[in-house]
C-alpha positions in Angstrom: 10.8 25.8 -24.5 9.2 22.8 -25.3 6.0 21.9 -26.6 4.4 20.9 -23.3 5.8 23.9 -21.2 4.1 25.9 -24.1 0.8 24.3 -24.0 1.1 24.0 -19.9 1.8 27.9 -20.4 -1.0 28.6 -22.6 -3.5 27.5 -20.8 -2.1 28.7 -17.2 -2.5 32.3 -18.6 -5.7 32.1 -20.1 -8.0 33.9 -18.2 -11.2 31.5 -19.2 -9.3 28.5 -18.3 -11.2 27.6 -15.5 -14.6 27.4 -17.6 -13.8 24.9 -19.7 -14.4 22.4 -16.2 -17.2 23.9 -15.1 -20.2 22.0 -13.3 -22.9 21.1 -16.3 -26.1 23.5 -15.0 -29.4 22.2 -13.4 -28.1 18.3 -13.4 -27.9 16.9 -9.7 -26.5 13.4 -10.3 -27.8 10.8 -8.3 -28.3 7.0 -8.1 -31.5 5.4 -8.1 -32.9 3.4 -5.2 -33.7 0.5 -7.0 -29.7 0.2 -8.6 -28.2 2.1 -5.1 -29.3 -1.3 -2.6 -27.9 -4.3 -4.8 -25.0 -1.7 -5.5 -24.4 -1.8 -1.8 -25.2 -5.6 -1.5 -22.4 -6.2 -3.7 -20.0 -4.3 -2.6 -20.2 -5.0 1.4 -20.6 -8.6 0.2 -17.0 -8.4 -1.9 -15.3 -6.3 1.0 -16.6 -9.0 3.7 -15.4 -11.9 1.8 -12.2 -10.6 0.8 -11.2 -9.2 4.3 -11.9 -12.7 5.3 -10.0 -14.3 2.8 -6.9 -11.7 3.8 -7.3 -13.0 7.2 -7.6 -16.4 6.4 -4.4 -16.0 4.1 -2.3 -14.5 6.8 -3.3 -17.0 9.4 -2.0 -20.2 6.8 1.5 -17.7 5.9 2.3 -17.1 9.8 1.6 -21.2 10.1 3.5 -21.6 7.7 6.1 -19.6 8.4 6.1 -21.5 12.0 6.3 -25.0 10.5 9.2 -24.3 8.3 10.9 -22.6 11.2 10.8 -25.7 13.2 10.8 -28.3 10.7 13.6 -26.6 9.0 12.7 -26.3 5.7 13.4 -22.1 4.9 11.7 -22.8 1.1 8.2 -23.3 3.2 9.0 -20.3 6.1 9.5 -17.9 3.0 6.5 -19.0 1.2 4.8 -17.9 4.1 6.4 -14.8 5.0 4.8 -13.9 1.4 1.4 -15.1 2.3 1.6 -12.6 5.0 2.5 -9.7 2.8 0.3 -10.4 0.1 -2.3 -10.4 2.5 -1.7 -7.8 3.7 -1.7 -5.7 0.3 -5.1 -7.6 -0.5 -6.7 -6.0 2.9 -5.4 -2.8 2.1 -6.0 -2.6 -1.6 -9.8 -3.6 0.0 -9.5 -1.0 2.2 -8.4 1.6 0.1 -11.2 0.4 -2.8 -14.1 0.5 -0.2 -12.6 4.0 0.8 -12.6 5.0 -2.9 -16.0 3.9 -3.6 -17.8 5.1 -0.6 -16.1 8.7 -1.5 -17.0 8.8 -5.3 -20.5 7.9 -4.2 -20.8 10.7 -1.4 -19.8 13.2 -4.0 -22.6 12.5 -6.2 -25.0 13.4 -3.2 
């Protein structure tokens, strides 16, 4: 067996495993409200101006995309079909950041 199965088995069959992550007693973590409100500031600020920068991005790619498609120049058409995915993966990398965020916070409450 190897050396991680052995350590992964170890500490699967100690009974006291589960202490040694235990909540820390009589702390209740919280954020103060004078760091909580430019926190927030911040952060709606970022997501706000980055959504609209993902927009703004994938309305250039799909004119892009329609000017080399009539103009016939596929080099220009496929620089835009990129915009359009990379702005996609921008708004959702936003997305999925704000949702991270927003969840780490609620725990602390």
């Amino acid at each position: 067996m190897s050396q991680i199965l052995t350590t992964l088995h170890t500490v699967t069959t100690d009974p006291h495993w589960h202490t040694l992550a235990g909540p820390v007693p009589g702390v209740t973590p919280s954020i103060p409200d004078d760091v909580n409100k430019p926190v927030q500031t911040i952060l709606n600020w970022t997501a706000g101006l980055g959504l609209a920068g993902a927009v703004l991005g994938g309305l250039l790619g799909w004119a892009a995309v329609a000017v080399g498609h009539n103009s016939e120049r596929a080099a220009l058409a496929a620089r835009g079909k990129q915009a359009i995915l990379w702005s996609l993966f921008g708004a959702g990398g936003i997305g999925v950041t704000a949702a991270l965020v927003g969840t780490f916070y609620n725990m602390t409450k």
